[in-house]
N, C-alpha and C positions, 0 to 999 in steps of 0.2 A: 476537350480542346479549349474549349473558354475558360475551366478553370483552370488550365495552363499559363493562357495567354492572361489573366485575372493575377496570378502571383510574378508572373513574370515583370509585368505591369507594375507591382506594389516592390520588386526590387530594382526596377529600371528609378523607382520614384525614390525609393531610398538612396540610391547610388548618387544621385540629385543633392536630394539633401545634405547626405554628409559634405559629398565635396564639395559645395556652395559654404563650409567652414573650413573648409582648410586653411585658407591663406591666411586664419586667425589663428590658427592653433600652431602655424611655425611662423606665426613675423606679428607686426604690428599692426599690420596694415588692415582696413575694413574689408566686410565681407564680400562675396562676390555677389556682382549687380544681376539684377533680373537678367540680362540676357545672357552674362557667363550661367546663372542656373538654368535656366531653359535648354543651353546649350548643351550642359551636363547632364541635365534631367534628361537629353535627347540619347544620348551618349549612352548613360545608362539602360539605357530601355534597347541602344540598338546592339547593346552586347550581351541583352538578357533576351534579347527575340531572336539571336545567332544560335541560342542551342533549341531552337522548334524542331530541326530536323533531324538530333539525336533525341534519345533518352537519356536524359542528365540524370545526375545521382545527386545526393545532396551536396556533394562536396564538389560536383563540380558546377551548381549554382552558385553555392558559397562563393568561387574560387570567380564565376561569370559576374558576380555583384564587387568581391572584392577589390579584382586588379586593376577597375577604372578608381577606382576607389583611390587606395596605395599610388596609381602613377599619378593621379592627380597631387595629391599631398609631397609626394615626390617631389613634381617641379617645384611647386612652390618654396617647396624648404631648398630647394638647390638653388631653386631663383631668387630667393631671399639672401642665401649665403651668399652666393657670385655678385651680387648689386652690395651688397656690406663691403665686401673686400675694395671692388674697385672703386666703389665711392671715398673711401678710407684711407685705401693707400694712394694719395695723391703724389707726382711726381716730386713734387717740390719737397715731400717730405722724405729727410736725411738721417742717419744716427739712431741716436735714443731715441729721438719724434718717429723716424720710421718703427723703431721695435718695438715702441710703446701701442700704437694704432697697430702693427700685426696682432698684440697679444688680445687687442680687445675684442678685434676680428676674429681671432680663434674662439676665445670665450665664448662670443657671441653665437660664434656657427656652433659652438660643443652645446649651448643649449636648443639650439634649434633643433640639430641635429638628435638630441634626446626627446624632447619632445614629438621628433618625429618614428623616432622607434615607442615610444608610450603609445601613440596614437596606432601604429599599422602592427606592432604587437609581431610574435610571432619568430621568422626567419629575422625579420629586425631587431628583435631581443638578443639573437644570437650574434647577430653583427655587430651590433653594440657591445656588448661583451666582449667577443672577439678585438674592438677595437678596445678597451681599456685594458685590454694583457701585452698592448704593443707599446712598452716603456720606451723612450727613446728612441723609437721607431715612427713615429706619427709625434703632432705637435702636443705637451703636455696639456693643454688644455681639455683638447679632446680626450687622452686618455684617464685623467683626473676626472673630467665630469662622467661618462660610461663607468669607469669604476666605481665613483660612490652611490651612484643611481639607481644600476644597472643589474647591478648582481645578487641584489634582493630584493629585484621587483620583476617577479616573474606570473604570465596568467598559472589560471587555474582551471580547469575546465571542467565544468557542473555533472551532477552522478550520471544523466540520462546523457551523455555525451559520450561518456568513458563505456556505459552499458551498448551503447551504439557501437560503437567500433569491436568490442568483445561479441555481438552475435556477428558482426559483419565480417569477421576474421576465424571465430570459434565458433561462430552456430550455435553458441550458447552461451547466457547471462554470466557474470562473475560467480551469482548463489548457487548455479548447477556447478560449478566449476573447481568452489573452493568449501570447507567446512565453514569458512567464514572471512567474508570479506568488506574489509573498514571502504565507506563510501567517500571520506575525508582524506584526500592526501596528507602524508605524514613529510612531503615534500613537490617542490614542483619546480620544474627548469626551464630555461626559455621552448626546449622541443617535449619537454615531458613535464609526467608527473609520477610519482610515485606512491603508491598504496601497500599496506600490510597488509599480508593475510594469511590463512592457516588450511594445509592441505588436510586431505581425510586420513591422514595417518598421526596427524598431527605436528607436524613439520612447521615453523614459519616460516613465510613466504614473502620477498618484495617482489611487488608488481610491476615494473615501470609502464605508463601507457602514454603511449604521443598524443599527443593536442590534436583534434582534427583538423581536417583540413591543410596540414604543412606540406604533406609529400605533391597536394595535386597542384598547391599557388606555388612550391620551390623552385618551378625552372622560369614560371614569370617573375615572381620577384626577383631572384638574378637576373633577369636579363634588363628588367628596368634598370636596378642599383648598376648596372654596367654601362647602359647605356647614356644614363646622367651622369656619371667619372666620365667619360669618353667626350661627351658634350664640354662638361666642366672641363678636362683637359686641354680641349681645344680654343678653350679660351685663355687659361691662362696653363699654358704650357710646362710649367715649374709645378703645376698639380698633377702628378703623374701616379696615381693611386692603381691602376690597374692590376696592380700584382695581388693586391688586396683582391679583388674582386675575383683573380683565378684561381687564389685559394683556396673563397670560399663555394666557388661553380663547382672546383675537383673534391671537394670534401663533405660538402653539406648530402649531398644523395647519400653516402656513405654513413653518415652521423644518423640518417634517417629512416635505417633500415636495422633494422633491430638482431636479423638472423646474421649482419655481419658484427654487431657488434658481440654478439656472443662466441662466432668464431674468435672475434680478437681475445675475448677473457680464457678460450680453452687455449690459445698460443702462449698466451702470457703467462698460463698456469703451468703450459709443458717446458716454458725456457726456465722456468725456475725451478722445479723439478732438475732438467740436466744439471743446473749451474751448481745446486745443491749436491746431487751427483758426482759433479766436479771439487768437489772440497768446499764449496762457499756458504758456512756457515750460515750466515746471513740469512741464506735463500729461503731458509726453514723458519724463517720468522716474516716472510710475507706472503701475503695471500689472498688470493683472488675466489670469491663468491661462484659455487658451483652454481651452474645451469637448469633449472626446470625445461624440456623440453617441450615436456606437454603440452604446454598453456606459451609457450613461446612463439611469436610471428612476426611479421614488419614491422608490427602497429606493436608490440607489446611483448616483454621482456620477465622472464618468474625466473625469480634467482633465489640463492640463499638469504634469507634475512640475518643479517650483523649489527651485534649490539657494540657500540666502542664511542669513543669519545674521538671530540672532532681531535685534529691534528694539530690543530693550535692551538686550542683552549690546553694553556699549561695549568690552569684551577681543575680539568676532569684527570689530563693525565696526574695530578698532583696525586688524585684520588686514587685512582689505579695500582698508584707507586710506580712510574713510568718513568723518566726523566727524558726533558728535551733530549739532553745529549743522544740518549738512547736512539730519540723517535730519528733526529737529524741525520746519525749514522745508515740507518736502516735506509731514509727516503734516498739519501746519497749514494749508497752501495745498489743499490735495488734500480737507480738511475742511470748512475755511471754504466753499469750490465749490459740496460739498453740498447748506450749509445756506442759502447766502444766492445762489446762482447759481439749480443745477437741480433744489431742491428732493426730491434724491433718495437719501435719506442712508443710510449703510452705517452698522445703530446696535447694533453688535456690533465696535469694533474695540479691542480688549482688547490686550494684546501679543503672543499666543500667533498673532493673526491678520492677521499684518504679518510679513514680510519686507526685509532689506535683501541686494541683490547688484549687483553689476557688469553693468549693462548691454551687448549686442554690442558696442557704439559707444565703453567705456569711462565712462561715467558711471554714477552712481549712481542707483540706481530701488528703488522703495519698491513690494513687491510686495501687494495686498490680496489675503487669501483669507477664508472662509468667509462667502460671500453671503447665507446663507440668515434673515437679519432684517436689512429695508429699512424704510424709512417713508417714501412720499411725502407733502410736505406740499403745501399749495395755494398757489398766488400771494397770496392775501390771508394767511394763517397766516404766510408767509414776510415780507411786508413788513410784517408789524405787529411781527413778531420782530425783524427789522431798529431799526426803529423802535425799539423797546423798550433796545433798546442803543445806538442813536444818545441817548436820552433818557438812560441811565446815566451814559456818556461826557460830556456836558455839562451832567449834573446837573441836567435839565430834573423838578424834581418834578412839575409839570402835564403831561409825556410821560410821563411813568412811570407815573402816575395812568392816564393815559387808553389806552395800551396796555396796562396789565394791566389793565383792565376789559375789552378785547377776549379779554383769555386768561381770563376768569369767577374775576376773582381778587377784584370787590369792594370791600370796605371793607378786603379784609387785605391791598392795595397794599404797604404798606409790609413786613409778612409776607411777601409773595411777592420785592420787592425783596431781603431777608434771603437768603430760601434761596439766590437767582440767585448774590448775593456775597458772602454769609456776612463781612458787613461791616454796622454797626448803620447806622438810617434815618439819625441825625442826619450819619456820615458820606461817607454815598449821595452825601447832597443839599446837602454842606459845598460852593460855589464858592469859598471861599475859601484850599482846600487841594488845588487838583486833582491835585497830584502825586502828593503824599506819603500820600492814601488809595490811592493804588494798591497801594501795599509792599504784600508778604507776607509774613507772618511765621510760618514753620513749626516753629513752638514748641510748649512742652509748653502755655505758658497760651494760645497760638492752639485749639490742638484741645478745651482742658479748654472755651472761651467758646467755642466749636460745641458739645459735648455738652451746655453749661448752656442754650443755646438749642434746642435739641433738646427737653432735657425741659423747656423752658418753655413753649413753643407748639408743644408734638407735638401738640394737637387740632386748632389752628387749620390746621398745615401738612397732616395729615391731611383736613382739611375740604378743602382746599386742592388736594389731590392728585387727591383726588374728583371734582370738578367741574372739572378746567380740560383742555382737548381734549386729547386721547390722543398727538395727536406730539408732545405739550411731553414729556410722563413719557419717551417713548423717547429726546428729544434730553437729559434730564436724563442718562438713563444715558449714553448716549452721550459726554458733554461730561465725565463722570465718569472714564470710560476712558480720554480722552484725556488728562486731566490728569495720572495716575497714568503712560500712557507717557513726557511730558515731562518728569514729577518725576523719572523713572526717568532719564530722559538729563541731567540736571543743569538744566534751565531753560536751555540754551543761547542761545535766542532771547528774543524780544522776541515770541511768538506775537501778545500781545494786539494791537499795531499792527495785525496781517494782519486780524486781525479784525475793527479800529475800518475797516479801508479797504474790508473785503468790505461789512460791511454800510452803511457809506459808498456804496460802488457802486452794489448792490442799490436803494437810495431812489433813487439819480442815475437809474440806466436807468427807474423808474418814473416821475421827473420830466418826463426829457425825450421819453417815449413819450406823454404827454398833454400837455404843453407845451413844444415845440421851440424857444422863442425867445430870441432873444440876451441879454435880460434874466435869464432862469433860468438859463440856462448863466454867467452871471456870479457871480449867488447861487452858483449848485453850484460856482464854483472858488475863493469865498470861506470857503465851509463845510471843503472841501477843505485848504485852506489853515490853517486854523485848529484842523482832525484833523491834521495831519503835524506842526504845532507843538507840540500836545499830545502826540503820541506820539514826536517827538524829546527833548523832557522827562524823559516815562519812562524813554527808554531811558540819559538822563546819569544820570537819578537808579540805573538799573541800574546801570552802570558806578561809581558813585559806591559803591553797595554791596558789589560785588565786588571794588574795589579796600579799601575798610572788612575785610572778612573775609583778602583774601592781607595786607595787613600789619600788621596785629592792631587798628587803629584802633578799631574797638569792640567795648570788652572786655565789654561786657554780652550778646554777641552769646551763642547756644545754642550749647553746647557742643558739640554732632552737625552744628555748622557750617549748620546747616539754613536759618537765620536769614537772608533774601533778602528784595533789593527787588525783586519785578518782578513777574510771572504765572504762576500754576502751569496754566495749560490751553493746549493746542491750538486753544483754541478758545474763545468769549468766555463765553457761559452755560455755567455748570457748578454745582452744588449746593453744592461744597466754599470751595475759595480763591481764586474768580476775583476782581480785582479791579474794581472799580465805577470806572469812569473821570470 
């Protein structure tokens, strides 16, 4: 009992310590005085002498030291951000002067804000990432600093950690387990890490194993991060982030349980299988990482090991003999399936989570890994989604109207039209130009007219975020990631076609599943007919602009060459530069 009451002691004293630095590690300001540490130091000790009357486990010390810890650092950094803004945004300041002190005040909070995920590590790495994949969803600054910080700086968690979790889940060490097993991750993510190893028949094997301690501190650290939005909210009203925060409440348990996400890679492996099945070529060049069961549990994940080259490094595919074009079609067709086929979308495909390699057979295969955040949507969500892009594509304002009032978007239709294609209403709904609103132009004054819409209707799109069903937010991010892999391969294809014909499809198989008659099937191959023209359009006007950039045709073009006609996404909805057809 005394050496109980003896460590619990030396973590109440640690708990002290740390948070007697916090308010230096997210602001400027001096440490905290002997009585906020006394007070802390007290604090500590009385949530580490609250578990005498169980038997804690290590993880739930851990998690008893931690979360005074984390809420402490917490306010600080919220209380630091909330005191910058309102000291900053003064009434009297109008105009530019106001927009100039908002951006500093972002900046400011985006570094606060990271340094407070460096510091509490963890479910906070995940959330910081999570916010740098929200392009035009959140203010650029925050999304800018999380992304270049964020996404490759991840813990790592020491050999006797990973061997801890492996007896406390298998009963037995990694070396009873495997012929041989590397102690050094070969990678590691904000909830994992992953290890190579080799079963006794010979097999290689990736391991994934979760960081400790995530699943026990997961439902306290959401409820703090909720409960500091909810505060901050109520102070300045127009910070209405909560939707953020339920995203990540309904998805992070899921992310952290390893037997679902293996369910997800055998679903993703059987809907590809049918669609292949179905005629879709394609299907048989993607593929998903068989399952070790054995050695699988919450905490830890044994799949197939895949050798392949990242998905963007166009110097490995070079090597391969791969071409972007190739990789871009496949992530496209293999996406669009998803969203407008089986309604079963993989909405974590970032680049880190894609492979390309050499198939047995000699063809090229796009390998998908980390399963563990899916969204199924519903046959109705799916075809109103459809729809909604059928409505874009021919500039039907009365469809776009009346599918986004299926998604709770209202009177801000044309706001939610904006974010879809970060293209203004008047030229959504221009028939008079269908081609030439397609271009994209990824320019300095392209991104400055998203940021100036950003801060023009951040409440409304905030309003916005709030109320409209939960798989729209994930296929946002979703459609975000995908654009950024395609930027990353040059815009090689023409994605948006596969897109205009998925969800083209998607409406047909609805039509003729309630109306089989000769008359509709005639409709459906006039419609038909009148998408392929449009989208052969596009793609001259493509050509038209890549031939303009190889031989200098126009000279007003952006200097970083950036300056394109055609689609930045994999996929039709996206926040950023999708074109509105």
């Amino acid at each position: 009992m005394l050496a109980r009451l003896g460590s619990l002691a030396r973590i109440g004293a640690r708990i002290g310590a740390e948070v007697g630095t916090t308010r230096s590690a997210s602001s400027n300001t001096s440490p905290a005085s002997p009585l906020r540490r006394r007070l802390l130091w007290s604090l500590g000790i009385g949530s580490a002498a609250s578990l005498l009357v169980v038997q804690p486990s290590r993880e739930d010390l851990m998690v008893a030291y931690l979360t005074p810890v984390r809420l402490a650092r917490d306010v600080a950094c919220a209380a630091s951000i909330v005191a910058d803004y309102y000291t900053s945004l003064r009434p009297d300041l109008q105009g530019e002067a106001r927009e100039a002190a908002l951006r500093g005040c972002h900046q400011r909070g985006a570094q606060r804000l990271l340094q407070l995920c460096f510091a509490n590590g963890g479910i906070y790495t995940k959330l910081g990432q999570h916010v740098g994949q929200l392009d035009h969803l959140l203010p650029e600054e925050y999304v800018s600093t999380m992304r270049e910080h964020l996404l490759d700086r991840c813990p790592v968690s020491p050999p006797e950690e990973v061997r801890r979790i492996f007896l406390q889940d298998l009963g037995a060490p990694p070396e009873a387990l495997f012929a041989s097993f590397s102690e050094r991750p070969i990678a590691s993510a904000s909830l994992a890490q992953v290890h190579e190893a080799v079963d006794h028949s010979g097999r290689r094997l990736a391991v994934k194993v979760q960081h400790a301690g995530l699943r026990e501190s997961c439902a306290a650290d959401v409820a703090t991060v909720a409960a500091l939005v909810a505060t901050v909210r109520w102070i300045f009203p127009s910070f209405d982030y909560g939707w953020l925060v339920d995203e990540i409440r309904e998805n992070l348990p899921r992310e952290l349980n390893f037997l679902h996400e293996a369910a997800n890679a055998e679903r993703c492996r059987a809907n590809l299988e049918a669609s292949a099945r179905g005629g879709a070529k394609w299907a048989r060049q993607v593929h998903v990482p068989s399952i070790e069961y054995r050695t699988t549990t919450t905490r830890i994940l044994t799949m197939e090991f895949i050798d392949g080259a990242g998905v963007t490094d166009r110097a490995a595919l070079s090597r391969l003999g791969v071409s972007p074009r190739q990789v871009s079609l496949l992530v496209a067709e293999a996406f669009n399936d998803m969203i407008f086929r089986t309604g079963y979308v993989h909405c974590d495909p970032h680049a880190a989570n894609m492979l390309v390699r050499r198939a047995p057979n000699g063809a090229a295969q796009l390998v998908l890994l980390d399963h563990g955040l899916y969204k199924e949507i519903t046959d109705s969500f799916r075809l109103e989604y459809a729809g909604l892009w059928r409505s874009l594509i021919f500039a039907d304002a009365d469809g776009i109207r009346r599918h986004s009032a299926a998604m709770n978007a209202g009177d801000a239709y044309d706001v939610f039209a904006c974010i879809l294609t970060q293209r203004p209403w008047e030229q959504i709904v221009d028939t008079r130009s269908d081609t030439s609103r397609l271009a994209i132009e990824r320019s300095p004054e392209t991104r400055a007219a998203a940021a100036e819409f950003m801060a023009q209707y951040g409440r409304e799109i905030n309003d916005l975020l709030a109320r409209m069903p939960r798989p729209l937010l994930l296929l946002l991010k979703t459609n975000d990631c995908l654009r950024s892999v395609d930027h990353a391969l040059g815009n090689p294809v023409n994605t948006f076609a596969i897109t205009a014909r998925e969800c083209g499809a998607a409406l047909r198989r609805e039509q003729l599943r309630h109306h089989p008659g000769p008359l509709v099937r005639l409709g459906i191959a006039w419609e038909r007919v009148q998408v392929e023209a449009r989208m052969m359009a596009l793609s001259l006007l493509m050509w038209y602009g890549r031939m303009q950039a190889v031989l200098g045709w126009n000279r007003g073009a952006d200097a970083s060459g950036e300056t394109t006609a055609g689609v930045g996404s994999s996929t039709a909805p996206h926040t950023a530069e999708v074109a509105a057809a």
